[in-house]
KENU-171004 format. One record per residue: x, y negated, z of N, C-alpha, C in turn; residue in one letter. Coordinates in nm, 3 decimals. Layout:
// KENU-171004
SEGU     n_xx     n_yy     n_zz    ca_xx    ca_yy    ca_zz     c_xx     c_yy     c_zz  r
SEGU        X        Y        Z        X        Y        Z        X        Y        Z  A
...
// end
This chain:
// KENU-171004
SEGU     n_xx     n_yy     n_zz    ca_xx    ca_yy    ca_zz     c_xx     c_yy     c_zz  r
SEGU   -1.046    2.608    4.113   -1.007    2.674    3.990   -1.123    2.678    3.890  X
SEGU   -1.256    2.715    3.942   -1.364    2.716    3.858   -1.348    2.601    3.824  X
SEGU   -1.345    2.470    3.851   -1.410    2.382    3.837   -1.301    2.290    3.701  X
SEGU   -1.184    2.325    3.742   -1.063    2.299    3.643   -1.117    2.374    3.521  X
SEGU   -1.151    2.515    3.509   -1.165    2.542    3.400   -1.304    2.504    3.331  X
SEGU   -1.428    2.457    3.397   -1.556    2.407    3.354   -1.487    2.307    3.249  X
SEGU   -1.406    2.231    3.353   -1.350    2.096    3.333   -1.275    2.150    3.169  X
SEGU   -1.185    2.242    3.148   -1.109    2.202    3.054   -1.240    2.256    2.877  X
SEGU   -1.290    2.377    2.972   -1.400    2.411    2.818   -1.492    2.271    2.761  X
SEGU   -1.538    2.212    2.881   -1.629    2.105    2.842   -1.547    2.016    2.739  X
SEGU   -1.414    1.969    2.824   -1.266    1.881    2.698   -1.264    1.953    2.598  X
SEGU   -1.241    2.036    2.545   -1.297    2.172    2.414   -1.381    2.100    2.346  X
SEGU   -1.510    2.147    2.420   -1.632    2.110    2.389   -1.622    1.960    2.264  X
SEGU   -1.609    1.892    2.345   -1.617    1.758    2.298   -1.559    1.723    2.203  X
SEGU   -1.390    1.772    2.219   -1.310    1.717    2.088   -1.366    1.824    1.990  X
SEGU   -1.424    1.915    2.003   -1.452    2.032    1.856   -1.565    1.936    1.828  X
SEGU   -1.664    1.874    1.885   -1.805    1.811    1.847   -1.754    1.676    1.757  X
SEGU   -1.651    1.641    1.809   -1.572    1.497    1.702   -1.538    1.540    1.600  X
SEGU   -1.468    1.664    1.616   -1.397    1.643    1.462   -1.488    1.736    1.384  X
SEGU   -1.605    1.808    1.380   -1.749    1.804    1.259   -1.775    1.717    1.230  X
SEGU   -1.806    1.733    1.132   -1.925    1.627    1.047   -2.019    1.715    0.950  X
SEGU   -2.119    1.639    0.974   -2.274    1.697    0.920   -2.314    1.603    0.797  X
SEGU   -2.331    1.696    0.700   -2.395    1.648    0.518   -2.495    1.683    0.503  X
SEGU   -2.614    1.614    0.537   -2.712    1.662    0.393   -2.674    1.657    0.262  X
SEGU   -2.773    1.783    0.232   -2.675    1.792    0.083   -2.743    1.769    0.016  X
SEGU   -2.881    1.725    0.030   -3.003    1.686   -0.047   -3.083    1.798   -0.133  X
SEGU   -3.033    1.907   -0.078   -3.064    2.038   -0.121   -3.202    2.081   -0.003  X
SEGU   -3.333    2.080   -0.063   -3.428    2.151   -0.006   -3.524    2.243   -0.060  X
SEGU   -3.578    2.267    0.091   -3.705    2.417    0.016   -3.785    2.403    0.125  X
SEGU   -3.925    2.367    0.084   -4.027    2.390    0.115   -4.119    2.508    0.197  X
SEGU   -4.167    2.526    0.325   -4.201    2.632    0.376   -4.324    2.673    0.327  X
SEGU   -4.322    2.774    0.210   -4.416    2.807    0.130   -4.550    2.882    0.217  X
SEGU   -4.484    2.974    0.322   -4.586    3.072    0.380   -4.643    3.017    0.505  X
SEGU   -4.628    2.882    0.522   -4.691    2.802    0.658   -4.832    2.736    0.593  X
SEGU   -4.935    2.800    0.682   -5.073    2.775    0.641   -5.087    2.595    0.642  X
SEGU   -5.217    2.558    0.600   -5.228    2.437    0.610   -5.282    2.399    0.718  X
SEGU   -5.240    2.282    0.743   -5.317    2.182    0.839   -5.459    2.183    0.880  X
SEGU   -5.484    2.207    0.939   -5.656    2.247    0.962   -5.714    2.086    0.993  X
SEGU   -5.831    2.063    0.927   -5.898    1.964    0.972   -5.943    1.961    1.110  X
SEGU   -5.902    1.800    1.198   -5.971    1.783    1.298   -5.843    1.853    1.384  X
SEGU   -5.760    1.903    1.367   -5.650    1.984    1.416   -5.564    1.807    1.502  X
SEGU   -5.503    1.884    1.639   -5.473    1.785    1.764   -5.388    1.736    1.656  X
SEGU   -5.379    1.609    1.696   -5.262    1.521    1.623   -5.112    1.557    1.771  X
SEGU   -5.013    1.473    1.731   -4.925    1.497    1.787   -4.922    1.435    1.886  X
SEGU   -4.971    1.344    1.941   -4.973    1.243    2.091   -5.105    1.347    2.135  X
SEGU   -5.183    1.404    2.068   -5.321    1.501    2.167   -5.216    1.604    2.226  X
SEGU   -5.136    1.708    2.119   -5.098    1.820    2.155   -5.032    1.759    2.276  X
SEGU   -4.904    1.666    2.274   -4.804    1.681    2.410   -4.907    1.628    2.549  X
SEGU   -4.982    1.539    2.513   -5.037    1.553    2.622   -5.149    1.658    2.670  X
SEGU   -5.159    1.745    2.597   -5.229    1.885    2.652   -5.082    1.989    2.677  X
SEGU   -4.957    1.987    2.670   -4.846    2.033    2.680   -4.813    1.997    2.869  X
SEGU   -4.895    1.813    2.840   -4.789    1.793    2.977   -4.863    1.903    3.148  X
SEGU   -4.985    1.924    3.118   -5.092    1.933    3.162   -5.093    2.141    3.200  X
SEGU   -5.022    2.166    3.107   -5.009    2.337    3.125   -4.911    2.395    3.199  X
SEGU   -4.919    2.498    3.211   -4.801    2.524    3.311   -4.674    2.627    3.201  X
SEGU   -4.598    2.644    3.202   -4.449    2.674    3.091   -4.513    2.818    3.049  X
SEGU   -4.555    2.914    3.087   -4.557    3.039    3.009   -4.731    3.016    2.923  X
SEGU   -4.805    2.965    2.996   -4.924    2.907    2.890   -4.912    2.840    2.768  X
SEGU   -4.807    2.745    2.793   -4.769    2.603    2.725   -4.718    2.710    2.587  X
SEGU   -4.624    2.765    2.643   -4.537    2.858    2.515   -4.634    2.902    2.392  X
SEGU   -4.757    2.984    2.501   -4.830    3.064    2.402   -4.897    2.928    2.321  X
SEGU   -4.938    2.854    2.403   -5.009    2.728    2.340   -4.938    2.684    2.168  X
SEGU   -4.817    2.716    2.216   -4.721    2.603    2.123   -4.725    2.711    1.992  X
SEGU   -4.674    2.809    2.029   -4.702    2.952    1.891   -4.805    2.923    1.841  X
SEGU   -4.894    2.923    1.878   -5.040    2.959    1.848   -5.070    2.820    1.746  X
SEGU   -5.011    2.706    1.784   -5.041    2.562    1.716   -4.964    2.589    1.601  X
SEGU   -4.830    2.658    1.590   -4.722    2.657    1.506   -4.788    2.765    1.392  X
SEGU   -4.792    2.882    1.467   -4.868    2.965    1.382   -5.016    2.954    1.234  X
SEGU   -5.066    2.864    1.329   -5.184    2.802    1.272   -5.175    2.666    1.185  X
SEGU   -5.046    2.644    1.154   -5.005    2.541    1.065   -5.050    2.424    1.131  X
SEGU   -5.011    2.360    1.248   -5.072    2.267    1.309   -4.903    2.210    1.322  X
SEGU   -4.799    2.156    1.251   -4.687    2.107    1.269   -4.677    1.981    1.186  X
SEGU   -4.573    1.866    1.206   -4.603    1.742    1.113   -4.571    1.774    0.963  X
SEGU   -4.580    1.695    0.862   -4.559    1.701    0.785   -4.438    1.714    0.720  X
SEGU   -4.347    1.702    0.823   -4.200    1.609    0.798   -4.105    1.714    0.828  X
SEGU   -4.144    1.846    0.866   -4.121    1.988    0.957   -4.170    2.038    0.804  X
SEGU   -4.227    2.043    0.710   -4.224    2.158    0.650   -4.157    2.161    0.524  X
SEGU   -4.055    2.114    0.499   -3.947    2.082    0.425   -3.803    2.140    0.486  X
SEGU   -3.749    2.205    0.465   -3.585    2.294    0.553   -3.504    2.148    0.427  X
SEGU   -3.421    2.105    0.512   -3.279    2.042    0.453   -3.152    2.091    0.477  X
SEGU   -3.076    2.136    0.365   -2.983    2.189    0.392   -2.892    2.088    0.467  X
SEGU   -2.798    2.134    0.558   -2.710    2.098    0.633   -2.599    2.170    0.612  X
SEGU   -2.437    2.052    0.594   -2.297    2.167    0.570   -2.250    2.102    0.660  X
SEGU   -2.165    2.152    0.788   -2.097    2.126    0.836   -1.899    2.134    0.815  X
SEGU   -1.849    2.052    0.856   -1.670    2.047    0.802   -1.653    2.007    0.940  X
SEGU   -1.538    2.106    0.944   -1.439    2.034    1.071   -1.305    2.006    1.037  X
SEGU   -1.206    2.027    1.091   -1.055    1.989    1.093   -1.003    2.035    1.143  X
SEGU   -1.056    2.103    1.236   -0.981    2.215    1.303   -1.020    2.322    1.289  X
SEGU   -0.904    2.412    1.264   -0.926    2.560    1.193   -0.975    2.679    1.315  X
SEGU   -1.052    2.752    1.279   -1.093    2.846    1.354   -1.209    2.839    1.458  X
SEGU   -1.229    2.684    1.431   -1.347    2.679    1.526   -1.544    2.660    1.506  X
SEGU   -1.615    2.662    1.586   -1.741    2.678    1.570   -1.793    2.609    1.499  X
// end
């Protein structure tokens, strides 16, 4: 019985994920209050491989602490709006 009903939410699942569709709307904004890039700051192939190397509750603080300190790509500090449409009424 569990397994019928895993079975039928996941069928859910899927046909609600088909019938969205995702727009950029070419509508953006800039993350004004994210510090800058620090010189000499890990590039992105340094950080993950000091990621692979930590253990998960270190890694976390690691990752805040990089984020915090404006150490993210360039390509991350731009928000793009996203609209989603579906076809079927009432759903997520």
């Amino acid at each position: 019985m569990k397994r019928l009903l895993f079975t039928a939410i996941m069928v859910m699942a899927i046909m609600s994920a088909w019938a969205q569709k995702a727009v950029l709307t070419g509508k953006t904004r800039p993350l004004e209050h994210m510090k800058a890039r620090a010189e000499g700051a890990v590039t992105g192939a340094q950080f993950m491989a000091m990621c692979d190397t930590i253990d998960f509750w270190p890694r976390e603080k690691y990752i805040v602490n990089a984020v915090l300190s404006g150490n993210i790509p360039d390509s991350l500090r731009t928000l793009h709006q996203i609209e989603f449409t579906t076809a079927v009424v009432d759903s997520v």
